[in-house]
BALOBA-1460 file (C-alpha; in Angstrom, 3 decimals):
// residues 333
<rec num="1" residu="x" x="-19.645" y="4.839" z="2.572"/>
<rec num="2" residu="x" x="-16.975" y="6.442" z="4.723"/>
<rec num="3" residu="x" x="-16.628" y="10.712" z="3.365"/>
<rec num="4" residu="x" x="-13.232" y="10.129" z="2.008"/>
<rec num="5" residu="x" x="-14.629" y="7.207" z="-0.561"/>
<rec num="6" residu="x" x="-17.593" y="9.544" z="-0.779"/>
<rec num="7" residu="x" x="-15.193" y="12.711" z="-2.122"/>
<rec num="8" residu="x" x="-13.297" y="10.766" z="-4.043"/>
<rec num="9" residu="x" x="-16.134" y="8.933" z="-6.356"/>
<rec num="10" residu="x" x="-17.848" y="12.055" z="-6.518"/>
<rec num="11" residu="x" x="-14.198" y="13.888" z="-7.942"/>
<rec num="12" residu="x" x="-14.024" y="11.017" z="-9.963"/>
<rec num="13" residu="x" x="-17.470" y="11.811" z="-11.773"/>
<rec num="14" residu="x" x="-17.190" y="15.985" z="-11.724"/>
<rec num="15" residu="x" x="-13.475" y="15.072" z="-13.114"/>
<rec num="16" residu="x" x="-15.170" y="12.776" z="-15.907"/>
<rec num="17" residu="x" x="-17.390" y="15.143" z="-16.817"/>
<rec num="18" residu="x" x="-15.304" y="17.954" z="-17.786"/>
<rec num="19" residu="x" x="-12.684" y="15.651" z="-19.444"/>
<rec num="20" residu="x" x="-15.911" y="14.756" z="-21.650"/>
<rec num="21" residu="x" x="-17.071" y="18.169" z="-22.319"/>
<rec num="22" residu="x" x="-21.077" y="16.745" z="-21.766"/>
<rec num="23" residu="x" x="-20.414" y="13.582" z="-23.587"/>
<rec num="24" residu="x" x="-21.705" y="11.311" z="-21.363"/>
<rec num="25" residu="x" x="-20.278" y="7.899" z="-22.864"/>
<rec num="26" residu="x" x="-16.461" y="6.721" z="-23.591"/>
<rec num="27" residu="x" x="-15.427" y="6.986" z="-26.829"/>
<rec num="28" residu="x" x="-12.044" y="6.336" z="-28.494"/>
<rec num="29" residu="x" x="-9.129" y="5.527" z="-26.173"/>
<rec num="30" residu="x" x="-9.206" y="5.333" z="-22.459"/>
<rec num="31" residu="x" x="-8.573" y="9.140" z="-20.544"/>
<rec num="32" residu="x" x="-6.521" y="9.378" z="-17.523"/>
<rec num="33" residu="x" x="-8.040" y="10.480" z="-14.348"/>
<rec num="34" residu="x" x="-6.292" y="13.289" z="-12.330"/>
<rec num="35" residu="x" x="-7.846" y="12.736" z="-8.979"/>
<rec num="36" residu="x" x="-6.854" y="15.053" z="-6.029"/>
<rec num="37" residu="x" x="-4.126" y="13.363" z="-4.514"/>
<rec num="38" residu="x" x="-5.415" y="13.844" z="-0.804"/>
<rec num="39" residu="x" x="-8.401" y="11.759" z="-2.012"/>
<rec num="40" residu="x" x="-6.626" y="8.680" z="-4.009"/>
<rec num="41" residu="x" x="-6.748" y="5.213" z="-2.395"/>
<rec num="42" residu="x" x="-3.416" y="2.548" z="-2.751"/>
<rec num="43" residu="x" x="-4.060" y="-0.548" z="-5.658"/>
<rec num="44" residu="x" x="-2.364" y="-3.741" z="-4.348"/>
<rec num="45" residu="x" x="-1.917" y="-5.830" z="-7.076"/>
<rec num="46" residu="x" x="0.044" y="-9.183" z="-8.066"/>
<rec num="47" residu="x" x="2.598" y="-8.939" z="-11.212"/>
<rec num="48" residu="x" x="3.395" y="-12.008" z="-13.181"/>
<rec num="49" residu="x" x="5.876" y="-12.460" z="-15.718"/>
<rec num="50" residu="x" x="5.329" y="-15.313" z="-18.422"/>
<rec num="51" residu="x" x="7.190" y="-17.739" z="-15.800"/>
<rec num="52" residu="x" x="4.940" y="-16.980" z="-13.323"/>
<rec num="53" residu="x" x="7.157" y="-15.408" z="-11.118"/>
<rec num="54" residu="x" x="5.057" y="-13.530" z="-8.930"/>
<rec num="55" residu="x" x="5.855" y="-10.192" z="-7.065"/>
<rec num="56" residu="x" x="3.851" y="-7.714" z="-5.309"/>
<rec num="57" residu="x" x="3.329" y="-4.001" z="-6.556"/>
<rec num="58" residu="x" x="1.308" y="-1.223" z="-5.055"/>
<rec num="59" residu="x" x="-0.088" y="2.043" z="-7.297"/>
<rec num="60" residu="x" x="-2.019" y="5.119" z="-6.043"/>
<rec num="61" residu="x" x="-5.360" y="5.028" z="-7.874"/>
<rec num="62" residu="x" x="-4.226" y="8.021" z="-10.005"/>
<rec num="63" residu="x" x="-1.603" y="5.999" z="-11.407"/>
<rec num="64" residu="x" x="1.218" y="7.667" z="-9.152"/>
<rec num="65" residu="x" x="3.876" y="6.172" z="-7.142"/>
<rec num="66" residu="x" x="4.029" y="2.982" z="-8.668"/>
<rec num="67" residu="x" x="6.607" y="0.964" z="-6.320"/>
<rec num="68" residu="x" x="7.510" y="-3.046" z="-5.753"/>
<rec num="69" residu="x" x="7.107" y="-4.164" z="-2.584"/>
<rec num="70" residu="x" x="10.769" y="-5.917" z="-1.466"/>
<rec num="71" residu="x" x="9.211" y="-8.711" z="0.551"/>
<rec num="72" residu="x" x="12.444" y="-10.949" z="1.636"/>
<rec num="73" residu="x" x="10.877" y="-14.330" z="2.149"/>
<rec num="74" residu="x" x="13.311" y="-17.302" z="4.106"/>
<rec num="75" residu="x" x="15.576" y="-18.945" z="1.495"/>
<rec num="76" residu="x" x="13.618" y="-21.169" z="-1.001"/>
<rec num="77" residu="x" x="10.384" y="-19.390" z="-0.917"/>
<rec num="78" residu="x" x="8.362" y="-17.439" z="-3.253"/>
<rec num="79" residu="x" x="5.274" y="-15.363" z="-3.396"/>
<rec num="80" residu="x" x="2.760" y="-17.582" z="-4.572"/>
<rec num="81" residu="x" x="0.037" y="-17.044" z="-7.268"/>
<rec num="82" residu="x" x="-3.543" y="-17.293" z="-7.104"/>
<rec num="83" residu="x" x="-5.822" y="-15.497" z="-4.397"/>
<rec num="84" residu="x" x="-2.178" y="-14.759" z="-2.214"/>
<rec num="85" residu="x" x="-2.669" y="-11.112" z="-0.784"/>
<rec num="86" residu="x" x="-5.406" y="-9.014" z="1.313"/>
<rec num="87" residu="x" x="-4.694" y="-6.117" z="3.311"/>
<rec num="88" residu="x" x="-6.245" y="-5.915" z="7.212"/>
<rec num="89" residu="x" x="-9.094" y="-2.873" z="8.081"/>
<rec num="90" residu="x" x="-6.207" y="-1.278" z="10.006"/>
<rec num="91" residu="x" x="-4.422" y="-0.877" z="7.270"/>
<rec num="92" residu="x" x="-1.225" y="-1.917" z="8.472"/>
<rec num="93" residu="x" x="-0.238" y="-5.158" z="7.396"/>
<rec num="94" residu="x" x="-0.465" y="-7.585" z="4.547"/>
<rec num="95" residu="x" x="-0.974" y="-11.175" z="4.495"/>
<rec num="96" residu="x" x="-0.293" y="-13.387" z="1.710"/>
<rec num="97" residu="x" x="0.428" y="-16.881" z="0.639"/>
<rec num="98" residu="x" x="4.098" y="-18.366" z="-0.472"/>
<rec num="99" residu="x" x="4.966" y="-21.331" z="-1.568"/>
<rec num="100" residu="x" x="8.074" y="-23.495" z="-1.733"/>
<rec num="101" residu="x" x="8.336" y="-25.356" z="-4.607"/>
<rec num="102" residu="x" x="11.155" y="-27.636" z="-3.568"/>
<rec num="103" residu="x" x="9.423" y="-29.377" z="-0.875"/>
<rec num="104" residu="x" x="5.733" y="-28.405" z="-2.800"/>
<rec num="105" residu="x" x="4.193" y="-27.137" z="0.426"/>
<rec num="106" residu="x" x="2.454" y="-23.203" z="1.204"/>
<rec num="107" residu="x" x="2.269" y="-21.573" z="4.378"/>
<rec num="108" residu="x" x="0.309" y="-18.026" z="5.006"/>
<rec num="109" residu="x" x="2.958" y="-14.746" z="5.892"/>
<rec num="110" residu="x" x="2.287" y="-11.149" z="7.295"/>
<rec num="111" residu="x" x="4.498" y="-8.112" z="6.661"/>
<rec num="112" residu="x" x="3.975" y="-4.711" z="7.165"/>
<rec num="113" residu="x" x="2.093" y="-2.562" z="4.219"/>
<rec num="114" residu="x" x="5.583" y="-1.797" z="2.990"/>
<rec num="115" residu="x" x="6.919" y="-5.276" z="2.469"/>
<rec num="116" residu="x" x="8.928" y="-5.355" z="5.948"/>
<rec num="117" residu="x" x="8.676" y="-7.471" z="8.905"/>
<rec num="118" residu="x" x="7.871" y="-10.649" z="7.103"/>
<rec num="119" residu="x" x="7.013" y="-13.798" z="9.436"/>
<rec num="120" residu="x" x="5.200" y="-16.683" z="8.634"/>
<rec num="121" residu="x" x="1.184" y="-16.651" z="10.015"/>
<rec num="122" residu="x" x="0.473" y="-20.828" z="9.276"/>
<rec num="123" residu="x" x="2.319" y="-23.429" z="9.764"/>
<rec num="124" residu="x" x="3.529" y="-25.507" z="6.241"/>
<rec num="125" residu="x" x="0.811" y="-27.078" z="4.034"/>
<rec num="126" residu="x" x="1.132" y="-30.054" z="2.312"/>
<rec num="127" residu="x" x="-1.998" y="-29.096" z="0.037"/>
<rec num="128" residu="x" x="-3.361" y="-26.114" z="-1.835"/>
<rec num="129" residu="x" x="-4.526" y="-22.993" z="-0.054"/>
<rec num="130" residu="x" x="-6.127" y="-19.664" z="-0.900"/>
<rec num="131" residu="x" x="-6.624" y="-16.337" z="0.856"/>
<rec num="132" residu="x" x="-10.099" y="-15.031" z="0.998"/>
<rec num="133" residu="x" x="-10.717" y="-12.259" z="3.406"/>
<rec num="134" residu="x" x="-9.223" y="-11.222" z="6.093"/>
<rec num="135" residu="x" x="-12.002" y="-9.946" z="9.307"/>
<rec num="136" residu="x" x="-12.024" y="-7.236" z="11.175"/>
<rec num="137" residu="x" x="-7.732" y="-7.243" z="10.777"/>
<rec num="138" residu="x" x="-8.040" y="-10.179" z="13.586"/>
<rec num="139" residu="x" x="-8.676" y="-13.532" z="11.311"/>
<rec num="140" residu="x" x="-7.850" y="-14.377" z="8.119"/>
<rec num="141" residu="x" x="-10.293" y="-16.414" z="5.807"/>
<rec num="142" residu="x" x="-9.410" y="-19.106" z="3.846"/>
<rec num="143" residu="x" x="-9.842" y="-22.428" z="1.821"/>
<rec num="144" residu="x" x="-8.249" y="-25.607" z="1.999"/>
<rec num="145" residu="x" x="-8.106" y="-28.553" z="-0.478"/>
<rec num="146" residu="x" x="-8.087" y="-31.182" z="2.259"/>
<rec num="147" residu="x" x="-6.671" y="-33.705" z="-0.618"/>
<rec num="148" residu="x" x="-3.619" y="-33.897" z="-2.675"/>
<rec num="149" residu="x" x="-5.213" y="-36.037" z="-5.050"/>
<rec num="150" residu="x" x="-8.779" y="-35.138" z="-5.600"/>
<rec num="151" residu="x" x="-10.514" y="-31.673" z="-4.889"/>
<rec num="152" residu="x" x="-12.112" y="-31.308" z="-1.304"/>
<rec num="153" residu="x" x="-12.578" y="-27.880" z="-0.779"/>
<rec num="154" residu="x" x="-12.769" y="-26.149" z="2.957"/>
<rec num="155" residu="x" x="-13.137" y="-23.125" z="4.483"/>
<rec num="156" residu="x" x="-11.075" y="-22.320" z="7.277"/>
<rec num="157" residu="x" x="-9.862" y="-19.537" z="9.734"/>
<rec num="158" residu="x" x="-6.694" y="-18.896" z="11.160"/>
<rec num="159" residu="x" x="-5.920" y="-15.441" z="13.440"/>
<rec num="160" residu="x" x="-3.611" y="-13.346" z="12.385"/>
<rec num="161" residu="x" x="-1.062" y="-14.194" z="15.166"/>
<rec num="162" residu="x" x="-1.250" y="-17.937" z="14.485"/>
<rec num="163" residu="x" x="-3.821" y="-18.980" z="16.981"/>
<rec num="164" residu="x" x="-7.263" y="-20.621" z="17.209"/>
<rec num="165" residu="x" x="-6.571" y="-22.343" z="13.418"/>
<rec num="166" residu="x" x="-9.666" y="-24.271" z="12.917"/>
<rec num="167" residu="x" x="-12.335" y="-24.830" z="9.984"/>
<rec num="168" residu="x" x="-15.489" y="-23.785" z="9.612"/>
<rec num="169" residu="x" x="-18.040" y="-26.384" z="9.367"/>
<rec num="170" residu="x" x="-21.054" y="-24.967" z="6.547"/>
<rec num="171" residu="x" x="-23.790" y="-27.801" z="6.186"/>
<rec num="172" residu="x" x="-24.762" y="-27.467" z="2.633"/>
<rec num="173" residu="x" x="-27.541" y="-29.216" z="0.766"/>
<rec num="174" residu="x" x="-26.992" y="-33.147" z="-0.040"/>
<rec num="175" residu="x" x="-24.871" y="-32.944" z="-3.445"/>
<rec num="176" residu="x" x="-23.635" y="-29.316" z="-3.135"/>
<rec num="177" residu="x" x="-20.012" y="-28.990" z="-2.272"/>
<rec num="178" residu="x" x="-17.623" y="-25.156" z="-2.083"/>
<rec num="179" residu="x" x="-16.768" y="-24.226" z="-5.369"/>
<rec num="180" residu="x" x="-13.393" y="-24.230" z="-6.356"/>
<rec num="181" residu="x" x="-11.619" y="-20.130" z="-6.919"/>
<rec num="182" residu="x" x="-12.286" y="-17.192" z="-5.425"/>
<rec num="183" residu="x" x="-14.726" y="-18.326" z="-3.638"/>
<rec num="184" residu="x" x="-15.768" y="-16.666" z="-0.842"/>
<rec num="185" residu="x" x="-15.776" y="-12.968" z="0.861"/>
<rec num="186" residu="x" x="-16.614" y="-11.716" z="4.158"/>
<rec num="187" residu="x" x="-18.770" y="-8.404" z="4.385"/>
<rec num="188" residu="x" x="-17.726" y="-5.314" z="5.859"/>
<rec num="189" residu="x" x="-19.193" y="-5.505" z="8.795"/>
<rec num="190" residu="x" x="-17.191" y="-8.463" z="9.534"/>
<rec num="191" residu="x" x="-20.876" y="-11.076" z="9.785"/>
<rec num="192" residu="x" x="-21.464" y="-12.728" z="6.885"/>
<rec num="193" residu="x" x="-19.607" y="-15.124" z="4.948"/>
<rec num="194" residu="x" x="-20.533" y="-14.890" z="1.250"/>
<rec num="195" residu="x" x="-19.305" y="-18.611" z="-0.721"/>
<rec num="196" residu="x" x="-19.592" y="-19.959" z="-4.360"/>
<rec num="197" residu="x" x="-20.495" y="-23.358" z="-4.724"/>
<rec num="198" residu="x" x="-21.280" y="-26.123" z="-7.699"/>
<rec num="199" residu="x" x="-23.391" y="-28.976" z="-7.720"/>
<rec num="200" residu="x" x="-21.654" y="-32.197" z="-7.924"/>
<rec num="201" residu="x" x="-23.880" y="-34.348" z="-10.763"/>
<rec num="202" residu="x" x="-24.478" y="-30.880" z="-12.803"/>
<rec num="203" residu="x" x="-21.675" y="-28.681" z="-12.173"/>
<rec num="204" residu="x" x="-24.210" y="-25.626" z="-11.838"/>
<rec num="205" residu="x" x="-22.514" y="-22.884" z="-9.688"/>
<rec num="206" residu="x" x="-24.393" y="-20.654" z="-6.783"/>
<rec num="207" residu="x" x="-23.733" y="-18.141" z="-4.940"/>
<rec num="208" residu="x" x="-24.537" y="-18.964" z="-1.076"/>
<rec num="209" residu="x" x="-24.000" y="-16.790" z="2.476"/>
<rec num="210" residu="x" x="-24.325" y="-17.463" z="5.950"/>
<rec num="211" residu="x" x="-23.052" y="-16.568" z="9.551"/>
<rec num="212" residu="x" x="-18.754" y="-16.285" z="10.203"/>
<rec num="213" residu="x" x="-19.085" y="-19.214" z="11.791"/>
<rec num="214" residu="x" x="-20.617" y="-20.726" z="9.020"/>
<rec num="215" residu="x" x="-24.165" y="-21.621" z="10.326"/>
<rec num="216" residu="x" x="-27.572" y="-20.511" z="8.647"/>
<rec num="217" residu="x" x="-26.512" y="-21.423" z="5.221"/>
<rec num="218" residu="x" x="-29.023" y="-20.150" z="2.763"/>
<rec num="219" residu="x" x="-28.962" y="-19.889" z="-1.389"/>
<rec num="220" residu="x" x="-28.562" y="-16.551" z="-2.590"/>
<rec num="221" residu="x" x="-28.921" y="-16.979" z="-6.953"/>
<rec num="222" residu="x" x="-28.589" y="-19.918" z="-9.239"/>
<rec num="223" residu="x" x="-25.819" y="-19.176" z="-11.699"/>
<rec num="224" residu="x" x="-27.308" y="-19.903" z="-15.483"/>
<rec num="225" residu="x" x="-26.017" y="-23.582" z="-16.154"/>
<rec num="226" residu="x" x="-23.237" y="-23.807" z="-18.340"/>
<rec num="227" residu="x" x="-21.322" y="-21.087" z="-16.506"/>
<rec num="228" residu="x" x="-18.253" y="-20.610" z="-14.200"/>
<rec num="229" residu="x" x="-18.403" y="-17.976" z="-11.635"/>
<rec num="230" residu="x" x="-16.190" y="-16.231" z="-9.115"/>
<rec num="231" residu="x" x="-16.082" y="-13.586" z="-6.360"/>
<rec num="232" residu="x" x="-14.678" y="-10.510" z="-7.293"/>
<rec num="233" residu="x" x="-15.854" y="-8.424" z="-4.167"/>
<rec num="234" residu="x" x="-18.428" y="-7.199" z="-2.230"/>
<rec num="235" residu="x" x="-19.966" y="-3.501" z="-3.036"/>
<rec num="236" residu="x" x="-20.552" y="-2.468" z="0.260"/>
<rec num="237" residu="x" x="-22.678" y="-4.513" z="2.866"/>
<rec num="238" residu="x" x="-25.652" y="-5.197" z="0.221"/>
<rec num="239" residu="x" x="-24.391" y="-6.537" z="-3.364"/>
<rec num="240" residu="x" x="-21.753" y="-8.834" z="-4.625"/>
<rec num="241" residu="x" x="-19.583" y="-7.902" z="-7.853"/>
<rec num="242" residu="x" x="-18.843" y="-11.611" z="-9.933"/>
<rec num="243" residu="x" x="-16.911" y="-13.017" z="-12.677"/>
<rec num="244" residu="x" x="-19.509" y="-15.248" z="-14.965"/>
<rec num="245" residu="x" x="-18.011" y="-16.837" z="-18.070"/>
<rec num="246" residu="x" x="-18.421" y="-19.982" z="-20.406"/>
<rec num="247" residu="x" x="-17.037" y="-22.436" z="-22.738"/>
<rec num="248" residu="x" x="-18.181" y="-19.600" z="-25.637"/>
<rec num="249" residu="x" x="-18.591" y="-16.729" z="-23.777"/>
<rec num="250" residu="x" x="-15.479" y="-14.067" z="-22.725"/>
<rec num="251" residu="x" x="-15.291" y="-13.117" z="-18.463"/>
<rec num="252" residu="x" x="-18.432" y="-10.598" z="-18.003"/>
<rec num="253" residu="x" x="-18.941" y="-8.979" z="-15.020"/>
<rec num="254" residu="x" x="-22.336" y="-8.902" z="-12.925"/>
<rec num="255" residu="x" x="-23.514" y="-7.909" z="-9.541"/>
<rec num="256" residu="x" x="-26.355" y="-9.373" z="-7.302"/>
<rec num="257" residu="x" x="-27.940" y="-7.747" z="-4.213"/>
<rec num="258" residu="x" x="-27.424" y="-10.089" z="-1.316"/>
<rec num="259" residu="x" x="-30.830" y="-10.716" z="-1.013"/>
<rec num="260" residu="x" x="-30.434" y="-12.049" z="-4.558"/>
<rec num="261" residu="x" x="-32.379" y="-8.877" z="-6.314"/>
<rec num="262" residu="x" x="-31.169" y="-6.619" z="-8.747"/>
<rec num="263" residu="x" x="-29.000" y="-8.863" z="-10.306"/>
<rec num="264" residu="x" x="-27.912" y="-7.542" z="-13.825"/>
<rec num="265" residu="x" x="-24.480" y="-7.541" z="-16.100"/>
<rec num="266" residu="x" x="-22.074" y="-4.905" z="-16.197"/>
<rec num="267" residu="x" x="-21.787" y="-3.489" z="-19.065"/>
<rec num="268" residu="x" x="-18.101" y="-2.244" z="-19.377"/>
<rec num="269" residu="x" x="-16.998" y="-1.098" z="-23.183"/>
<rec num="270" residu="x" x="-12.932" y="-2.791" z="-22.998"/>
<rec num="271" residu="x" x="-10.815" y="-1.230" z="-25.553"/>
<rec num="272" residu="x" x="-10.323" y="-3.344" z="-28.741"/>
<rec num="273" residu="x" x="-7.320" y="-5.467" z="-28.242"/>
<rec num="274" residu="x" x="-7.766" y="-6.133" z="-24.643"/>
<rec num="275" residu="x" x="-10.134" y="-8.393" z="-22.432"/>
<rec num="276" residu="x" x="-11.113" y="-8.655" z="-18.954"/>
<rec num="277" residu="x" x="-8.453" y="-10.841" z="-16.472"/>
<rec num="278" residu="x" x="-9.852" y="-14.147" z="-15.761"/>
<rec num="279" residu="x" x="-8.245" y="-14.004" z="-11.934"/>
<rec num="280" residu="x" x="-9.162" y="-11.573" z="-9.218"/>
<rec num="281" residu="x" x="-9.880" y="-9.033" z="-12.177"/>
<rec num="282" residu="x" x="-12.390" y="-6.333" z="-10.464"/>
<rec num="283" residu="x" x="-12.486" y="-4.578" z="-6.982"/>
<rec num="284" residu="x" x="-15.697" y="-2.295" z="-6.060"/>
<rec num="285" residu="x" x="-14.572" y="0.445" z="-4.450"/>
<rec num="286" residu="x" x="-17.660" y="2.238" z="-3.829"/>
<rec num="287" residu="x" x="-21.668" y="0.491" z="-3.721"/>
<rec num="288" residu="x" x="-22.501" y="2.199" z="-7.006"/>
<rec num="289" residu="x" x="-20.454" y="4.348" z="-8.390"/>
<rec num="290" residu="x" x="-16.897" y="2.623" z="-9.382"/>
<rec num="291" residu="x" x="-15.064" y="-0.510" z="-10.165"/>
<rec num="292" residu="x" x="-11.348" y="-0.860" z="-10.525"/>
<rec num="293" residu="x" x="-10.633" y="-4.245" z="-13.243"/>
<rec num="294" residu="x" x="-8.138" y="-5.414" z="-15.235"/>
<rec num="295" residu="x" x="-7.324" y="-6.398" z="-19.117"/>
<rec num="296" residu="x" x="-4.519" y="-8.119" z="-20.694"/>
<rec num="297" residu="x" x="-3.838" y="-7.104" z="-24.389"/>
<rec num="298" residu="x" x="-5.219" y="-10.592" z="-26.338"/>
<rec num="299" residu="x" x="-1.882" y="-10.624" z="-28.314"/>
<rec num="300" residu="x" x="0.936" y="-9.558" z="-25.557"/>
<rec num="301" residu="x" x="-1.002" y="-9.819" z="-22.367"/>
<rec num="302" residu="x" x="0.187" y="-6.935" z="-21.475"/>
<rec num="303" residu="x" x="-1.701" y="-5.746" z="-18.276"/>
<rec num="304" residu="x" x="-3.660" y="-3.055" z="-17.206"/>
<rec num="305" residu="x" x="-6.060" y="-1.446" z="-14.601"/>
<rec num="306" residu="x" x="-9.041" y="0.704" z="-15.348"/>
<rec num="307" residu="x" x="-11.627" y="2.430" z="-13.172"/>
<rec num="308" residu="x" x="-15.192" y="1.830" z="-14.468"/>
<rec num="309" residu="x" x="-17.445" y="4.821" z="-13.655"/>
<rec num="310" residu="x" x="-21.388" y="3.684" z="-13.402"/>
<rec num="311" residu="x" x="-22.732" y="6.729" z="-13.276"/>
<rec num="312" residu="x" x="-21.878" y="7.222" z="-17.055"/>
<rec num="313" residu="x" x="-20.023" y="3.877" z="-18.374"/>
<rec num="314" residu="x" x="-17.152" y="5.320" z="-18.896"/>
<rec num="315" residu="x" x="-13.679" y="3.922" z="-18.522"/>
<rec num="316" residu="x" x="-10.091" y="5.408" z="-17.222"/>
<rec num="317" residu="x" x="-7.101" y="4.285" z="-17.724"/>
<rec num="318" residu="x" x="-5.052" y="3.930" z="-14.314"/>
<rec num="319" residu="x" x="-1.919" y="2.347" z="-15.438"/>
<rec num="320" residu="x" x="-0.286" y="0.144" z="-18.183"/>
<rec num="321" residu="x" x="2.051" y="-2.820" z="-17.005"/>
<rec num="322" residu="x" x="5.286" y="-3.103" z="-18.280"/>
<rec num="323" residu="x" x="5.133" y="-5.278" z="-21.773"/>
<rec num="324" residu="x" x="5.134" y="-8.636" z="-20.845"/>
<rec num="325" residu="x" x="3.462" y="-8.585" z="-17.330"/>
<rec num="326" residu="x" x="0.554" y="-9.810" z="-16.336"/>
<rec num="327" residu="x" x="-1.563" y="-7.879" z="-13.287"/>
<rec num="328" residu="x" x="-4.569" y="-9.088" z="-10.689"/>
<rec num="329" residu="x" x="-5.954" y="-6.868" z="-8.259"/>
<rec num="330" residu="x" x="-5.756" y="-8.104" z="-4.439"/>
<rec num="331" residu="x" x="-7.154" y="-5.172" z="-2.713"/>
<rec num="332" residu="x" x="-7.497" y="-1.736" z="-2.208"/>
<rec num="333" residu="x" x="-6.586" y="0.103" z="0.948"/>
């Protein structure tokens, strides 16, 4: 944990603890955090209107200097929706996916962290595409459905000038195949490819890693059967935060140690109205102390982003969307 992230979790907890006055858990409605401001971090996150007209929006992680990003795309394109955004190590630049629905095909774009310079990364796709990660602020990572009709899930890498496009070739067990959202991350240290997937005859979902280039595939936990899961992000080199949820269950979040120990649920207290995002809905921002997630209200789905604190289950409130939005973290940077 670099000593910026360091200061600011441990503001974050000294800040929590005098808001509290020595009670330890939340009660009541959701406090906002004043964090230093030479210590906040940026929230990138997707707005959606009931259309699902998609823009991009950026918030300090004290709730300040809230601000669209203008992103002018070439006529007849729009920012697309699911998995569509990730911010490089450097820093500097954004990629994300758009997608023109008049001829129904999606291509992958840069701009700068401010929404200018905009040029297209990929070349037009006739199929569905996700982002994933993006390594080392050289490659990006991400999936392909390699059919129009049926669902035939890749993974492939593309560098972030347009070169050396090519898929990575993951020899799974004999009827295991890549599950299907938000399905894979790439550690910090830019090695290791973490990947859902779901067994065909069952449907059971795993979580699986192996090498960038996709060799030395090896199981990491069997999900409970019965229940969807997706990648949320990775807490630091060692443990993976997930979305688990069921046909009669609401989205839960859990964590698993790469290794596959320690894996437990995360017990976050949502205010009564609201429930957790089912899309890109959490971001780790520390290996134990925090989580930034998401809630829409069950009645407006209104939006919102709390920080979850570990060290004493308490929840902030960051920001409220605008009535009638919809919000899912990309990244933090």
């Amino acid at each position: 944990m670099n000593r910026m992230l360091k200061t600011l979790i441990f503001s974050l907890i000294a800040t929590a603890s005098l808001l509290q006055s020595g009670c330890a858990k939340y009660h009541g409605e959701p406090e906002v955090i004043p964090i230093d401001p030479v210590y906040t971090m940026t929230v990138l996150y997707r707005r959606s209107d009931d259309n699902n007209n998609n823009e991009l929006w950026k918030v300090q992680s004290d709730g300040s200097n809230k601000q669209k990003l203008n992103i002018v795309l070439p006529a007849g394109w729009v920012l697309d929706d699911e998995d569509m955004a990730e911010v490089t190590n450097d820093n500097k630049s954004i990629v994300f996916l758009a997608y023109n629905p008049a001829t129904f095909v999606r291509a992958i774009y840069k701009c700068n962290v401010d929404g200018t310079n905009v040029s297209k990364v990929s070349a037009d796709s006739p199929v569905s595409l996700a982002l994933q990660a993006v390594v080392n602020s050289t490659a990006i990572l991400y999936w392909k459905d390699a059919s129009a009709i049926s669902s035939d899930i890749e993974l492939w890498t593309i560098n972030i000038d347009g070169t050396n496009n090519h898929q990575i070739n993951v020899t799974l067990p004999a009827g295991i195949t890549f599950g299907d959202e938000e399905l894979a991350k790439v550690t910090p240290n830019g090695q290791t490819i973490i990947f859902l997937t779901k067994n065909i005859s069952t449907g059971q979902e795993a979580i699986y890693k192996s090498n960038l280039d996709g060799s030395a595939p090896a199981i990491i936990i069997n999900e409970t059967a019965g229940f969807n899961i997706a990648l949320q992000s990775l807490l630091g080199e060692k443990a993976i935060l997930y979305r688990r949820t069921s046909d009669l269950t609401a989205n839960e979040l859990w964590s698993v140690n790469i290794d596959g120990t320690g894996r437990q649920k995360i017990a976050i207290n949502v205010p009564a109205g609201q429930e957790l995002q089912n899309e890109e809905m959490a971001k780790g921002i520390s290996s134990r102390f925090a989580i930034l997630f998401t809630t829409k209200n069950t009645t407006t789905n209104q939006g919102s982003i709390y920080l979850y604190n570990a060290e004493d289950s308490a929840i902030h409130l960051l920001m409220q969307e605008a009535l009638g939005y919809s919000i899912a973290i990309q990244t933090t940077y």
